[in-house]
N, C-alpha and C positions, 0 to 999 in steps of 0.2 A: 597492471590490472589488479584491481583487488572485489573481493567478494562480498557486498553488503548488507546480502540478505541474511535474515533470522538464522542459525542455525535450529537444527530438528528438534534436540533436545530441550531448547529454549523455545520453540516453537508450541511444544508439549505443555511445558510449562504455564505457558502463559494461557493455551486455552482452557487447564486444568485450573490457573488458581487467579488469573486477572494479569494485569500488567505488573501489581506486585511483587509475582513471582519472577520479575528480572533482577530483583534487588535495588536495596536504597542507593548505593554506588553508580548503578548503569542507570536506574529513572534520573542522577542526575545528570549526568555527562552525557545521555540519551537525549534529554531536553521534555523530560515526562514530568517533573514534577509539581509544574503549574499545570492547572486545571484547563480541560482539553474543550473548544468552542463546541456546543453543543451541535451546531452546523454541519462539523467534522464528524461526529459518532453518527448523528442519523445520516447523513449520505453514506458513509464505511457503512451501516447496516443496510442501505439502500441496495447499495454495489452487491453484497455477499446476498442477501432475498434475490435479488433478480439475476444475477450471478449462477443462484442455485435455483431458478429456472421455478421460482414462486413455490418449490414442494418443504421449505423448514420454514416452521412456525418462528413466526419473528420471536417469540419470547426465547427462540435456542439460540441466536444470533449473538448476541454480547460478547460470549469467548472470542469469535471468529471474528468481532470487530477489534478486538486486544489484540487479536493476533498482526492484523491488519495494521494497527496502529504503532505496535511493535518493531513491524519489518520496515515499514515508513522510518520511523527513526532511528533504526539500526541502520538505515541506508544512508542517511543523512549525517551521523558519526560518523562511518566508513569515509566520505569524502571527509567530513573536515581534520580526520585524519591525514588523510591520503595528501591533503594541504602542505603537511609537514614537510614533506619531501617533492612535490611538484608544487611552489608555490605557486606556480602562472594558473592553476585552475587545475578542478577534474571535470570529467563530466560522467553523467548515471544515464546508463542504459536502461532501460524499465518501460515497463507499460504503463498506458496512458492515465491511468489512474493512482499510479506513485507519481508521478511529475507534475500534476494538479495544483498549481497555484494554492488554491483552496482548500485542500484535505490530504496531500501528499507529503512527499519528502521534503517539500520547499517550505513547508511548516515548520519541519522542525530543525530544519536548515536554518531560517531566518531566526532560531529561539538559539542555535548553539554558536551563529556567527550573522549577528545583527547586521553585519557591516561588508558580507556577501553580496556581490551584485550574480544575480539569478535569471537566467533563460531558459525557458521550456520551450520543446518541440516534443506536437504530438503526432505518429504517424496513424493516419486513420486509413479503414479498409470500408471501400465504400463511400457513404456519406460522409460529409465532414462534420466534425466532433464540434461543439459547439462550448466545450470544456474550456477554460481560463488558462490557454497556453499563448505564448508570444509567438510561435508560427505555428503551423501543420500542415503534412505533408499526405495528400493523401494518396492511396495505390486502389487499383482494381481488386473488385473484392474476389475471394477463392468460394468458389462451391466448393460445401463442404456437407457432410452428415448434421442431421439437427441435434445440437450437442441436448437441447432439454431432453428428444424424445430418447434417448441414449442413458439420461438421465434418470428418467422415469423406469427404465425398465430397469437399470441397477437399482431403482429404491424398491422397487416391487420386489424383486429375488429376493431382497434385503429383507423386507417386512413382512415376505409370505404370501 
């Protein structure tokens, strides 16, 4: 098992100063440094706007799509690392939105090993996901608290 999310400190980074702030080394061996489909940044802003439950102005959105875009392909290195030593394949645990054919990990998957044969599965709760995954599996959904209205009252304490 290995861990291929962002870590904190570069998590930091990246929302303080862009993707740049990983350095010219990691944007290349990351697979950052062709220019990213523009398809991909407005859904990652989509996801994080509705994600945060419609209360941040899309213009604050951008860090938190770098960030997004960041963990996506730090995840996507970690496997083709992890190659090294388990040639017969890894697989990535993640949610449904890093495993996305279209704007996840398998992006920068297919930019740092072209020659990757790639399968997603997505587990959905509830309704099934309509997302660009080759299966999905879905489960009953959990009642749970409404995470916006939870939301909302953290941003009010917050902004008085």
């Amino acid at each position: 098992m290995v861990a291929g999310n962002l870590e904190r400190d570069r998590t930091r980074a990246v929302g303080g100063g862009g993707l740049q702030a990983l350095g010219d080394t990691r944007l290349a061996t990351w697979g950052l440094t062709a220019a990213l489909p523009a398809s991909l940044r407005e859904f990652q802003a989509d996801a994080v706007y509705y994600g945060h439950c419609e209360l941040m102005p899309r213009d604050h959105l951008e860090p938190m799509v770098d960030v997004q875009v960041a963990r996506d392909a730090s995840m996507a290195a970690a496997m083709v690392e992890a190659l090294e030593w388990a040639p017969d394949g890894v697989v990535l645990i993640a949610g449904r939105g890093h495993v996305r054919d279209d704007v996840g990990v398998p992006v920068f998957l297919k930019r740092l090993r072209p020659d990757a044969r790639i399968a997603t599965v997505a587990a959905t709760e509830g309704a099934t996901d309509s997302g660009p995954f080759d299966w999905r599996r879905g489960f009953p959904a959990v009642d749970r608290p409404d995470a916006c209205e939870q939301l909302r009252k953290h941003f009010k304490k917050k902004n008085g």
